[in-house]
N, C-alpha and C positions, 0 to 999 in steps of 0.2 A: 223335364220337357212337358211342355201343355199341350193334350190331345183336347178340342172341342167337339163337341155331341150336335150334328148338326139336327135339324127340328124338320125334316121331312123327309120321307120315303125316296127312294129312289128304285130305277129298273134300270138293269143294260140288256140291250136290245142292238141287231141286226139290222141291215138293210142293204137292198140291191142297190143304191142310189143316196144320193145326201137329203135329209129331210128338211123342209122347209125348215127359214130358222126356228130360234127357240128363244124363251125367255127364262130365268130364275137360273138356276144352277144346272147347268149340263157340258159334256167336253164331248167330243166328236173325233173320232179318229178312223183316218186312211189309209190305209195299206193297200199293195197289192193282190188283190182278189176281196178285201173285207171292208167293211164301214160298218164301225161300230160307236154306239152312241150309250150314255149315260145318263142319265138325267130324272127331275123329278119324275115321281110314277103320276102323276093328276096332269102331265104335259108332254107327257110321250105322242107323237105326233104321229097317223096313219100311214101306215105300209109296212110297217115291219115284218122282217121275217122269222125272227125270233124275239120272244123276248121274258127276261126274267125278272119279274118282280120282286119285290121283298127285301128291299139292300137299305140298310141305314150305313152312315158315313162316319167318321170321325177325322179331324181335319187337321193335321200338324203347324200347330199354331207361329206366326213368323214368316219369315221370308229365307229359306234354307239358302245357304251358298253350296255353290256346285263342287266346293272344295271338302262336303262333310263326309265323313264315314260313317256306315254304320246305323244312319237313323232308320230306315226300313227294317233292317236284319235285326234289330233291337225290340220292334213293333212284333214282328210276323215270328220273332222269337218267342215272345211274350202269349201271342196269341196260339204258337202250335203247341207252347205247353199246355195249357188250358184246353185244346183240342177244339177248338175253333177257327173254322175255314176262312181265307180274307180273299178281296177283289183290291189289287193297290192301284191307285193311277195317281200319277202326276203332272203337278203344270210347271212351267218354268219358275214359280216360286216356292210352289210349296207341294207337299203331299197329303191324299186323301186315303183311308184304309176304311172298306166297304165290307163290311159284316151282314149275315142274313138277319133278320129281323130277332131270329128266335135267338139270338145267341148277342145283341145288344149287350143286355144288362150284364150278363155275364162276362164279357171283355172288357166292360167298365173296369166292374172288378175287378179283374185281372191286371188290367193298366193300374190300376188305385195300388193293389197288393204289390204291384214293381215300379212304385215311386214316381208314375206317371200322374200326374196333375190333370184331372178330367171335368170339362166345366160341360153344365150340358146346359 
């Protein structure tokens, strides 16, 4: 499986309200009491009520079908042996796994050491 090394920073971040839109890479999600948003850290848009910087992404390469097993538990397995934290989101095609900055290179590695293909 090919994980790609996406090339910009990211923050998730809160909000009382939907922020005006957005451009480049961001998902937005509504719940019940929360909205919370993703997205590059250089276009996070004013009002947030929380927000945490420092995420790089890695992106599961393809277009998954909803009939797979196992590709996250396989990821976040890989990653909790190595003892590094992940944020996962996903969209109706594919999935993202959001690592803290400090811990990038070293889940490269990791993916690399468990036969994961990592382009960055």
């Amino acid at each position: 499986m090919r994980l790609i090394a996406l090339p910009y920073d990211l923050s998730v971040c809160k909000y009382s309200a939907v922020p005006a839109p957005l451009g480049g890479f961001y998902s937005l999600s509504c719940v019940e009491g929360e909205i919370s948003l993703v997205c590059e850290s250089d276009k996070v848009p004013q009002g947030a009520i929380a927000r945490e910087d420092g995420w790089c992404a890695f992106q599961v390469e393809g277009q998954l079908n909803f009939s797979l097993v196992g590709i996250l538990a396989g990821i976040s397995q890989t990653l909790a042996e190595a003892g590094i934290p992940l944020f996962a989101l996903s969209t109706y095609n594919t999935d993202y796994i959001l690592v803290k900055k400090e811990y990038f290179d070293k889940a490269k590695r990791a993916f690399r050491s468990s036969d994961y293909d990592v382009v960055s």
